[in-house]
mmCIF file of the N, C-alpha and C atoms, coordinates in Angstrom:
data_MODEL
# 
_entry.id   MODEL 
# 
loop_
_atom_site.group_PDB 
_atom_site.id 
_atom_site.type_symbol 
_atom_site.label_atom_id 
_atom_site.label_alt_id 
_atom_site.label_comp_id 
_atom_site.label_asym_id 
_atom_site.label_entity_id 
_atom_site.label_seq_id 
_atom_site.pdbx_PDB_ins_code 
_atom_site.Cartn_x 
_atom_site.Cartn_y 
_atom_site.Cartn_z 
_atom_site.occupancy 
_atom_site.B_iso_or_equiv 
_atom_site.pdbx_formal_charge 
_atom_site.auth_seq_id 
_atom_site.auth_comp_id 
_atom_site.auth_asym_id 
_atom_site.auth_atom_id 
_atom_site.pdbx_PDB_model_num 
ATOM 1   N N  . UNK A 1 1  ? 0.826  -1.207 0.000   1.00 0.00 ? 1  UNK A N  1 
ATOM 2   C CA . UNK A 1 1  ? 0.000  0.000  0.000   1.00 0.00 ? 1  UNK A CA 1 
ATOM 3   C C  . UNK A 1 1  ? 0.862  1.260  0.000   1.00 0.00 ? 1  UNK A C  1 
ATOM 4   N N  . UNK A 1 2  ? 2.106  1.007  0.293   1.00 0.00 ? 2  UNK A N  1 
ATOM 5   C CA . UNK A 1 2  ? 2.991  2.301  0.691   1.00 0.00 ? 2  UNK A CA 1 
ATOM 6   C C  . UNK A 1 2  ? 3.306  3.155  -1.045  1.00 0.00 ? 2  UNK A C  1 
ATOM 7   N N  . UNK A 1 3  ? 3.137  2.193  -1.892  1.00 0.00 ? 3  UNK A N  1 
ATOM 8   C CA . UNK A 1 3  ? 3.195  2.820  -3.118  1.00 0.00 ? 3  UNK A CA 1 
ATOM 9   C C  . UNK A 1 3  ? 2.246  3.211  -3.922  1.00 0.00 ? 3  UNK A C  1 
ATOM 10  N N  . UNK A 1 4  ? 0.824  3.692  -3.283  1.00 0.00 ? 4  UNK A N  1 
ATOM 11  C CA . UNK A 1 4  ? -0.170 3.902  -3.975  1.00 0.00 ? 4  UNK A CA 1 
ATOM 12  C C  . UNK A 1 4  ? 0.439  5.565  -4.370  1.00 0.00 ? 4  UNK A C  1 
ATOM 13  N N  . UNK A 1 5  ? -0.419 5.817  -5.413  1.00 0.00 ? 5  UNK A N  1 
ATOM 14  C CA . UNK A 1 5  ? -0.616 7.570  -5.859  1.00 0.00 ? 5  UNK A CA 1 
ATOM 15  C C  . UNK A 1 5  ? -1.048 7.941  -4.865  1.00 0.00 ? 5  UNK A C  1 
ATOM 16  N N  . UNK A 1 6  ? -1.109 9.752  -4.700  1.00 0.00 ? 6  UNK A N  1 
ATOM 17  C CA . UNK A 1 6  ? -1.330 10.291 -3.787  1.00 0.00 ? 6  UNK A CA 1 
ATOM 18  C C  . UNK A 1 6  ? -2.221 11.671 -4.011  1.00 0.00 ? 6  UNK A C  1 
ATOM 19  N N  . UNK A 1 7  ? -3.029 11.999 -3.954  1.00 0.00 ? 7  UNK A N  1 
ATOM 20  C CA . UNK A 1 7  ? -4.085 13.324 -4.309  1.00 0.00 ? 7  UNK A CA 1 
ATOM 21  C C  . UNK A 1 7  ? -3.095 14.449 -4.071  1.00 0.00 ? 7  UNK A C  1 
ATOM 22  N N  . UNK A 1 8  ? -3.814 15.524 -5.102  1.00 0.00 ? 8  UNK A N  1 
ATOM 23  C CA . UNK A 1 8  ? -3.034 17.167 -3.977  1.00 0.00 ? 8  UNK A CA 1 
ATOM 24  C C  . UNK A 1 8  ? -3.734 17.293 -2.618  1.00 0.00 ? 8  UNK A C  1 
ATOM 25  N N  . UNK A 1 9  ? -4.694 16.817 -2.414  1.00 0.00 ? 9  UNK A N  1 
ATOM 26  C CA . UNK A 1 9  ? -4.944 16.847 -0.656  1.00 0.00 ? 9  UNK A CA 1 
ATOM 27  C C  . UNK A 1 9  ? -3.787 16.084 0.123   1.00 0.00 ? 9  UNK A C  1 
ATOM 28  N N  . UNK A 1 10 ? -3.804 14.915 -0.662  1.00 0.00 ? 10 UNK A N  1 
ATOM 29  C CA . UNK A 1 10 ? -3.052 13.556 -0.117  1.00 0.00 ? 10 UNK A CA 1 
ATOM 30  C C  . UNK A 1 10 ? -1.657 14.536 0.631   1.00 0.00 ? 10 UNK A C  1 
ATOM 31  N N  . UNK A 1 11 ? -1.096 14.853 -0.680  1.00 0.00 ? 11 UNK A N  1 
ATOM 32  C CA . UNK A 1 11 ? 0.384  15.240 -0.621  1.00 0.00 ? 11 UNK A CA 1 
ATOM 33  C C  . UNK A 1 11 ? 0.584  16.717 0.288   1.00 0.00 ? 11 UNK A C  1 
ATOM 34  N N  . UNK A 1 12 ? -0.439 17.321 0.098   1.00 0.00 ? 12 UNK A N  1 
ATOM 35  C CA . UNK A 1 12 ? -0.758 18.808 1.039   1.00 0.00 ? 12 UNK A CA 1 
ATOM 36  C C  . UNK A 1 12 ? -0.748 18.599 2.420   1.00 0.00 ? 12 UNK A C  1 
ATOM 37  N N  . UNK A 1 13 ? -1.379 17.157 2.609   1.00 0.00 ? 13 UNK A N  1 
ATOM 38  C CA . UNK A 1 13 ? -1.214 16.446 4.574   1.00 0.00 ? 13 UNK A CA 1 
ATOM 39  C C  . UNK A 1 13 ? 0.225  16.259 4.564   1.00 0.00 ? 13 UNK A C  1 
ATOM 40  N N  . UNK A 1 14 ? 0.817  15.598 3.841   1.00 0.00 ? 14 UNK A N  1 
ATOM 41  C CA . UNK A 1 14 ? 2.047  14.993 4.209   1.00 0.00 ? 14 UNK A CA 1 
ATOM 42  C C  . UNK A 1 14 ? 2.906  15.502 4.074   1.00 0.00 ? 14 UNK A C  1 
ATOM 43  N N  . UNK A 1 15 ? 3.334  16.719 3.602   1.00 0.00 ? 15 UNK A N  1 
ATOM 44  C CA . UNK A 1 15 ? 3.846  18.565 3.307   1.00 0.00 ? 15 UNK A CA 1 
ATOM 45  C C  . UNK A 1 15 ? 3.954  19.039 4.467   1.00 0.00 ? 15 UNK A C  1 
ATOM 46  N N  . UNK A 1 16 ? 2.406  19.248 4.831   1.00 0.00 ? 16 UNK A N  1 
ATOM 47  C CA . UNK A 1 16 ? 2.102  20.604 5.229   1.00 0.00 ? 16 UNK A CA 1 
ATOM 48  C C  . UNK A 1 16 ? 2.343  21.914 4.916   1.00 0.00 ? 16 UNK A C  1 
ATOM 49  N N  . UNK A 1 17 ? 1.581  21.704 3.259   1.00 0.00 ? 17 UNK A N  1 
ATOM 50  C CA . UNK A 1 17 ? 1.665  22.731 3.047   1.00 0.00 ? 17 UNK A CA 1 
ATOM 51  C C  . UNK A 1 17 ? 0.256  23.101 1.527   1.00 0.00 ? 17 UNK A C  1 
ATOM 52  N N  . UNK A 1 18 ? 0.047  24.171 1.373   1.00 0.00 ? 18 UNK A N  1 
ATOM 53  C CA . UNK A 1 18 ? -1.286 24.822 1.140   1.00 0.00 ? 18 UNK A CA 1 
ATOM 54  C C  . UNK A 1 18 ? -1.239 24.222 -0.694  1.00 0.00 ? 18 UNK A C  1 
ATOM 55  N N  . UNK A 1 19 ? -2.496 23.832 -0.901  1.00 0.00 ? 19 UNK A N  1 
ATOM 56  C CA . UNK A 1 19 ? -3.210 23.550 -2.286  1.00 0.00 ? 19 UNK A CA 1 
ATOM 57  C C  . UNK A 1 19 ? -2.147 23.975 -3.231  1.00 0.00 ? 19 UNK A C  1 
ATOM 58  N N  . UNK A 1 20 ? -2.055 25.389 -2.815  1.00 0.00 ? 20 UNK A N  1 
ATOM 59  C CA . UNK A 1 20 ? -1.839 26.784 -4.163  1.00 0.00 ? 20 UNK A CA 1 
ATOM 60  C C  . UNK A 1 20 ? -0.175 26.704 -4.093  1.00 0.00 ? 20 UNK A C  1 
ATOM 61  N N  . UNK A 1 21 ? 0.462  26.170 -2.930  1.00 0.00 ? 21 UNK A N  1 
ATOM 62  C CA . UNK A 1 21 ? 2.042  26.160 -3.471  1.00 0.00 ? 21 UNK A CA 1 
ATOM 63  C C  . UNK A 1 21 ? 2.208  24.576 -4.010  1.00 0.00 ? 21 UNK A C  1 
ATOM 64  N N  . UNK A 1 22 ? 1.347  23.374 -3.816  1.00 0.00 ? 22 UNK A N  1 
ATOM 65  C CA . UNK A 1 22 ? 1.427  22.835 -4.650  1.00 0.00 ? 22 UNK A CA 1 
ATOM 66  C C  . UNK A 1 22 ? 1.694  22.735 -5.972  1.00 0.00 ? 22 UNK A C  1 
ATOM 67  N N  . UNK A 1 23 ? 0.685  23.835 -6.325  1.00 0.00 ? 23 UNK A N  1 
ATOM 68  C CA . UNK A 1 23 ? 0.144  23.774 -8.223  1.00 0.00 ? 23 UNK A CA 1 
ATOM 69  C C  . UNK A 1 23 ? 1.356  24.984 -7.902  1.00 0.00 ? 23 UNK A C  1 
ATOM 70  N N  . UNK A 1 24 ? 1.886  25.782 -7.156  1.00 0.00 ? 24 UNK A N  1 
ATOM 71  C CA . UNK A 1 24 ? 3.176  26.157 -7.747  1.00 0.00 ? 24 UNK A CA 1 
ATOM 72  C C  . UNK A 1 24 ? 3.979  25.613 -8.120  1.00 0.00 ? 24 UNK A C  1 
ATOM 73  N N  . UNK A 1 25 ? 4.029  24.613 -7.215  1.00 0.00 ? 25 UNK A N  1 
ATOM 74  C CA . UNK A 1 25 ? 5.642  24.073 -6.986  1.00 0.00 ? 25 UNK A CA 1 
ATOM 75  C C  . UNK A 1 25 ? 5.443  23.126 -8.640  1.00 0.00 ? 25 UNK A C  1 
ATOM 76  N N  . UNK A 1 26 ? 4.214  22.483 -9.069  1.00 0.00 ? 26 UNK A N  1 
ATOM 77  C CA . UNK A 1 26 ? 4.476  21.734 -10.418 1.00 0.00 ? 26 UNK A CA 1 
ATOM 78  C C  . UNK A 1 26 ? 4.678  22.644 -11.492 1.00 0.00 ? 26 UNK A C  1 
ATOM 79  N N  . UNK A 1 27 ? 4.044  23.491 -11.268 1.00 0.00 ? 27 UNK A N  1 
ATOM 80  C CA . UNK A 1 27 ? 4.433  24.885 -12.413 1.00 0.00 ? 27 UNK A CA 1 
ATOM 81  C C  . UNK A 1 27 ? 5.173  25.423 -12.768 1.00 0.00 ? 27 UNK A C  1 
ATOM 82  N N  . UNK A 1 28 ? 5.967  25.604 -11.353 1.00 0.00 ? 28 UNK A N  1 
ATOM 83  C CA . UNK A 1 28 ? 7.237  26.746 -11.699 1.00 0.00 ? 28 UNK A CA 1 
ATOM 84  C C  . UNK A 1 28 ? 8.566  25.686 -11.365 1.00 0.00 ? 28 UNK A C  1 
ATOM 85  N N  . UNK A 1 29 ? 8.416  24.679 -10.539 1.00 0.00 ? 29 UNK A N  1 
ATOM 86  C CA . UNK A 1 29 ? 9.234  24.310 -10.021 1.00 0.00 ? 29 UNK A CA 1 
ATOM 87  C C  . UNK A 1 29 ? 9.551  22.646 -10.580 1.00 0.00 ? 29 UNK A C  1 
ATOM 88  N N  . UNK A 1 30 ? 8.812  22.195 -11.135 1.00 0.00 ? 30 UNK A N  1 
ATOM 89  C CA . UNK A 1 30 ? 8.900  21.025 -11.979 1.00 0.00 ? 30 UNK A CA 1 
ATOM 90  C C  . UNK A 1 30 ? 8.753  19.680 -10.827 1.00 0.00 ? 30 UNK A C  1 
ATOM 91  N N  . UNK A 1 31 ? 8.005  20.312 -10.254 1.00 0.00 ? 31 UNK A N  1 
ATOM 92  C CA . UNK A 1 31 ? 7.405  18.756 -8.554  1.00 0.00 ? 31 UNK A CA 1 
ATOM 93  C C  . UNK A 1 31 ? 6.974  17.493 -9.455  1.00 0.00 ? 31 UNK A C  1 
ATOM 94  N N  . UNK A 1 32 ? 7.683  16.680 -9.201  1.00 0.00 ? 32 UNK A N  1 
ATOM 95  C CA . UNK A 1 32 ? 6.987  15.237 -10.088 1.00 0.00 ? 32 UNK A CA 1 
ATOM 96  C C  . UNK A 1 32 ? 5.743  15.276 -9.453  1.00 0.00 ? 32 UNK A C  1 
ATOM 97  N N  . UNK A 1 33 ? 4.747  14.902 -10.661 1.00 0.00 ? 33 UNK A N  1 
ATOM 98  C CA . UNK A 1 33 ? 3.690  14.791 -10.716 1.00 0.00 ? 33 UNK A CA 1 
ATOM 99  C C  . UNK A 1 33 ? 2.826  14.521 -12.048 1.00 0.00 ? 33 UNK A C  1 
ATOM 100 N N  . UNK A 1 34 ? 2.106  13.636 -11.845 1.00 0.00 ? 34 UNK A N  1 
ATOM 101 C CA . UNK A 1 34 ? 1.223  13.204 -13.291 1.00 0.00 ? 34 UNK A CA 1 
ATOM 102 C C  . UNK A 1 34 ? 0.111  13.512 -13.125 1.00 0.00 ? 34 UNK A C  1 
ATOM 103 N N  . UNK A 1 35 ? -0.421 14.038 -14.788 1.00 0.00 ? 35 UNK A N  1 
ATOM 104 C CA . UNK A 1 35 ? -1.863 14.423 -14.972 1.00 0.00 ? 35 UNK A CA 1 
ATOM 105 C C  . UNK A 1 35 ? -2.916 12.949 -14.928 1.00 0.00 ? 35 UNK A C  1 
ATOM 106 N N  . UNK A 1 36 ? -3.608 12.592 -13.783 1.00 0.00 ? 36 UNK A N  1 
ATOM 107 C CA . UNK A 1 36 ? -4.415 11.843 -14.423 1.00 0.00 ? 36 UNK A CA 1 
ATOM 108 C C  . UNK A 1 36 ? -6.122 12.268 -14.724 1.00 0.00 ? 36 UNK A C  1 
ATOM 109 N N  . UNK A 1 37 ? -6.179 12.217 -16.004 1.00 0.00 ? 37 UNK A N  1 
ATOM 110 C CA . UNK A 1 37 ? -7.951 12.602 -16.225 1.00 0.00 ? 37 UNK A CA 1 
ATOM 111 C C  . UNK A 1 37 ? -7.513 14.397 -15.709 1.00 0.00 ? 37 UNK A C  1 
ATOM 112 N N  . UNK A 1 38 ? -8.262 14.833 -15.164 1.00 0.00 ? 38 UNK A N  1 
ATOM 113 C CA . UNK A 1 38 ? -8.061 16.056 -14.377 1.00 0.00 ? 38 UNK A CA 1 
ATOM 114 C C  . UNK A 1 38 ? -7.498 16.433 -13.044 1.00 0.00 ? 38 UNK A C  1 
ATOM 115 N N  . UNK A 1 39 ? -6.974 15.379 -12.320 1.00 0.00 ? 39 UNK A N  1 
ATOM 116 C CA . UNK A 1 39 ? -6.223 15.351 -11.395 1.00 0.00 ? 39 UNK A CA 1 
ATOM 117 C C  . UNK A 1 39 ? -4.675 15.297 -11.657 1.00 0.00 ? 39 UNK A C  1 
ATOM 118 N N  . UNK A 1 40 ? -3.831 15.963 -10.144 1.00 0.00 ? 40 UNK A N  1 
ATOM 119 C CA . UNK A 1 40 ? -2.867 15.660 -10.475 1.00 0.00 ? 40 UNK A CA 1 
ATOM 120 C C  . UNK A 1 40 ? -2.243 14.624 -9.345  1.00 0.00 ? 40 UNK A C  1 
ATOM 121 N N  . UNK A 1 41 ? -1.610 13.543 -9.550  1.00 0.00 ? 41 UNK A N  1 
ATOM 122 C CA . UNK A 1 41 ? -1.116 12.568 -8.637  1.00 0.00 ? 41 UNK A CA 1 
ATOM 123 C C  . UNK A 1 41 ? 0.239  12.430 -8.168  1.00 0.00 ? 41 UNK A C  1 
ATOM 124 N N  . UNK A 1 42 ? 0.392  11.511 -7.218  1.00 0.00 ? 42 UNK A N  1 
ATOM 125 C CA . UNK A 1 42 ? 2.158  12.097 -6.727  1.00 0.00 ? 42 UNK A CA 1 
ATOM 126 C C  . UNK A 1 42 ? 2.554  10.642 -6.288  1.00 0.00 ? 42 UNK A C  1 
ATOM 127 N N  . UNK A 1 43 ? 3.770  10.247 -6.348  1.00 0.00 ? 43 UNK A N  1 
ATOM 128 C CA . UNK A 1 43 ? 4.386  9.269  -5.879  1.00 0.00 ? 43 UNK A CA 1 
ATOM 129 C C  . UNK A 1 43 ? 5.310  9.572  -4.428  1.00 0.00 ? 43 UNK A C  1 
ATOM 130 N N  . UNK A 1 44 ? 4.712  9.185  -3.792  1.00 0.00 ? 44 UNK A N  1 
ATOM 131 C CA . UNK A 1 44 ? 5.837  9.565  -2.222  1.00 0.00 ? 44 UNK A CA 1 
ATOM 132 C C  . UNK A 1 44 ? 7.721  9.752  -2.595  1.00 0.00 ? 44 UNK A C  1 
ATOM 133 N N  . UNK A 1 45 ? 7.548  8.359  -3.133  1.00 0.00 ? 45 UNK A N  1 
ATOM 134 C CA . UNK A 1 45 ? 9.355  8.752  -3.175  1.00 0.00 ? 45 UNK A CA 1 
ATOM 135 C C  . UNK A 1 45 ? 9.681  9.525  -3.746  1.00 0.00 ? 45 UNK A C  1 
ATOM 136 N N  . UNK A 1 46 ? 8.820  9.717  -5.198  1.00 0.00 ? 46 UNK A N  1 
ATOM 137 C CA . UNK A 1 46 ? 9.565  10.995 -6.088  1.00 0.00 ? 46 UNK A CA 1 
ATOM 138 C C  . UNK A 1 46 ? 9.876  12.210 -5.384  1.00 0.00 ? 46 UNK A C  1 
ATOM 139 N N  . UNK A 1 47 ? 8.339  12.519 -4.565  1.00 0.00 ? 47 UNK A N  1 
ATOM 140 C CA . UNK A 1 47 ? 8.797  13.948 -4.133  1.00 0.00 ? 47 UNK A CA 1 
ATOM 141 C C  . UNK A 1 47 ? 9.295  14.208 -2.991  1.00 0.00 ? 47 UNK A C  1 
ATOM 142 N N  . UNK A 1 48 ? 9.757  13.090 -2.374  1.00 0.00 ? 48 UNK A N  1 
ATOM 143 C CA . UNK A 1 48 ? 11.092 12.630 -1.264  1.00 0.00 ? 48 UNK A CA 1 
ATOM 144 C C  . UNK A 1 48 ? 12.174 13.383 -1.855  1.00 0.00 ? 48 UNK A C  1 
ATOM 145 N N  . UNK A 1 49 ? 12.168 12.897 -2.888  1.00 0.00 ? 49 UNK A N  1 
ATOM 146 C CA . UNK A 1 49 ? 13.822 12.861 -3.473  1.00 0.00 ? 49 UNK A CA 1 
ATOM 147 C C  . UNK A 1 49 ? 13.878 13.661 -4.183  1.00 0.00 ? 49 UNK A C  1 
ATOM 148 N N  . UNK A 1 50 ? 12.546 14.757 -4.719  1.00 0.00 ? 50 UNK A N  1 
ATOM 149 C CA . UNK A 1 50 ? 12.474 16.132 -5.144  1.00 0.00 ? 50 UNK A CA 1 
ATOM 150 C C  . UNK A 1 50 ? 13.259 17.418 -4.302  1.00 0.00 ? 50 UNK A C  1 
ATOM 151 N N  . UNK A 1 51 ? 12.346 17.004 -3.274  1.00 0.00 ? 51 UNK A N  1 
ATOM 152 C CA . UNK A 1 51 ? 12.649 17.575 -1.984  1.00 0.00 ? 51 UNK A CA 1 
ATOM 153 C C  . UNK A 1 51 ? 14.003 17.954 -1.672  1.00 0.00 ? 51 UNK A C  1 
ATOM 154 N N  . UNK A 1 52 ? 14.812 16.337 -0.950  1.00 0.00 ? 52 UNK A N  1 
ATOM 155 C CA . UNK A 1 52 ? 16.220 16.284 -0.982  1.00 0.00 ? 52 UNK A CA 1 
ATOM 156 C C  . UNK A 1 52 ? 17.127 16.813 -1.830  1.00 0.00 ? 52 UNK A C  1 
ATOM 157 N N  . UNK A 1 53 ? 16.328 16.834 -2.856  1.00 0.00 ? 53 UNK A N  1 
ATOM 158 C CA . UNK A 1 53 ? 17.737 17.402 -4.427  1.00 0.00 ? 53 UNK A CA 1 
ATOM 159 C C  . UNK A 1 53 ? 17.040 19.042 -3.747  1.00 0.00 ? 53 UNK A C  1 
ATOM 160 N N  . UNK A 1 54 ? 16.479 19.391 -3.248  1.00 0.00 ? 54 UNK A N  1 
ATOM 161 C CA . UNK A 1 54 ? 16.479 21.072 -3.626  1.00 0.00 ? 54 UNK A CA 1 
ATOM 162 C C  . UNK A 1 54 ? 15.052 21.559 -4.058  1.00 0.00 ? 54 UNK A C  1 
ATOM 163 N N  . UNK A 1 55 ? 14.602 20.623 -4.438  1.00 0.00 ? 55 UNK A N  1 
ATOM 164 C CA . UNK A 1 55 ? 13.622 21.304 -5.814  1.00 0.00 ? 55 UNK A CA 1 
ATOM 165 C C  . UNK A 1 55 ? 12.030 22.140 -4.752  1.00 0.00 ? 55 UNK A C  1 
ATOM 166 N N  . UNK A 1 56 ? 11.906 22.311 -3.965  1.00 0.00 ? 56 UNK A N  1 
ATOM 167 C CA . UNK A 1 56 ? 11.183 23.116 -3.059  1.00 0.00 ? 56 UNK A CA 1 
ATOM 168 C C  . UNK A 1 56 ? 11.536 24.392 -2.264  1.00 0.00 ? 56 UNK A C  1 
ATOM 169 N N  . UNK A 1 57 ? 13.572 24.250 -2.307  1.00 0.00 ? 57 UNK A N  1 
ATOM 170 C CA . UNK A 1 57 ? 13.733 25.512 -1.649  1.00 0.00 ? 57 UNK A CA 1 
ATOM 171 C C  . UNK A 1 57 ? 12.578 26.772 -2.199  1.00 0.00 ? 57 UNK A C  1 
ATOM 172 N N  . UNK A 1 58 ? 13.359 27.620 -1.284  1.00 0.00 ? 58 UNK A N  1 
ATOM 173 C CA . UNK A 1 58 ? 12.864 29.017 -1.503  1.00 0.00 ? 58 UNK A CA 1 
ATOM 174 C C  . UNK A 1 58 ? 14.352 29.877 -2.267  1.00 0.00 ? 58 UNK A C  1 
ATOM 175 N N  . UNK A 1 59 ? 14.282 30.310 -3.342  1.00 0.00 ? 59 UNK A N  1 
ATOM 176 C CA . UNK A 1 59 ? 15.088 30.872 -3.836  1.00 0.00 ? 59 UNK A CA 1 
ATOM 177 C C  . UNK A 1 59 ? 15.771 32.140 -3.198  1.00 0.00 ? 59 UNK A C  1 
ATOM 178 N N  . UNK A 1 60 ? 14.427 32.985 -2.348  1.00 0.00 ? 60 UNK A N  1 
ATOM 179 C CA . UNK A 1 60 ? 15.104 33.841 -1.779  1.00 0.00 ? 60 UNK A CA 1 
ATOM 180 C C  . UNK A 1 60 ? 15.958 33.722 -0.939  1.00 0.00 ? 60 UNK A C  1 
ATOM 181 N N  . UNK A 1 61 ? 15.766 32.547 -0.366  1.00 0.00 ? 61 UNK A N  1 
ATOM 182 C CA . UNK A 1 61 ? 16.640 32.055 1.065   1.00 0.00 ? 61 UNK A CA 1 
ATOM 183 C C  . UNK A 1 61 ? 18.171 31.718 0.709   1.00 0.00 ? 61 UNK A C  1 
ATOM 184 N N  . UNK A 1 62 ? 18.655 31.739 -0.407  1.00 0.00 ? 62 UNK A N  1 
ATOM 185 C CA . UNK A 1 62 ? 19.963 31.247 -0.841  1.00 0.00 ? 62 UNK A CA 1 
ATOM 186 C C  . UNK A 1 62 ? 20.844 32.508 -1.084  1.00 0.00 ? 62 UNK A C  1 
# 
C-alpha cells in the first residue's frame, strides 16, 4: 500500500503545506507529478527525493 498515488490533498497532509504552493511548486518548479484525467497525482518517493535534491527551496533564502 505504501506505493499507492497520492491526491493534492493527499500530498498537502504529508507537506504541510497549502493547495496553491502545490500547483506552484508543479508549475514553476517542476514537482513530479502526473496528470491523471483532471487530477494531479504524486508518488511519495519521487517527491522525497524532489525535496532532498532542492527542488522546493525558496530561492530567496539562498
Amino acid at each position: 500500500m505504501e506505493d499507492r498515488w497520492l491526491t493534492v490533498d493527499d500530498i498537502c497532509k504529508y507537506l504541510n503545506v497549502s493547495n496553491d504552493t502545490v500547483y506552484k511548486w508543479i508549475e514553476q518548479k517542476n514537482m513530479p507529478a502526473q496528470k491523471v484525467g483532471r487530477r494531479w497525482m504524486f508518488k511519495k518517493d519521487e517527491v522525497d527525493e524532489w525535496i532532498k535534491a532542492g527542488g522546493a527551496a525558496d530561492e530567496t533564502s539562498k
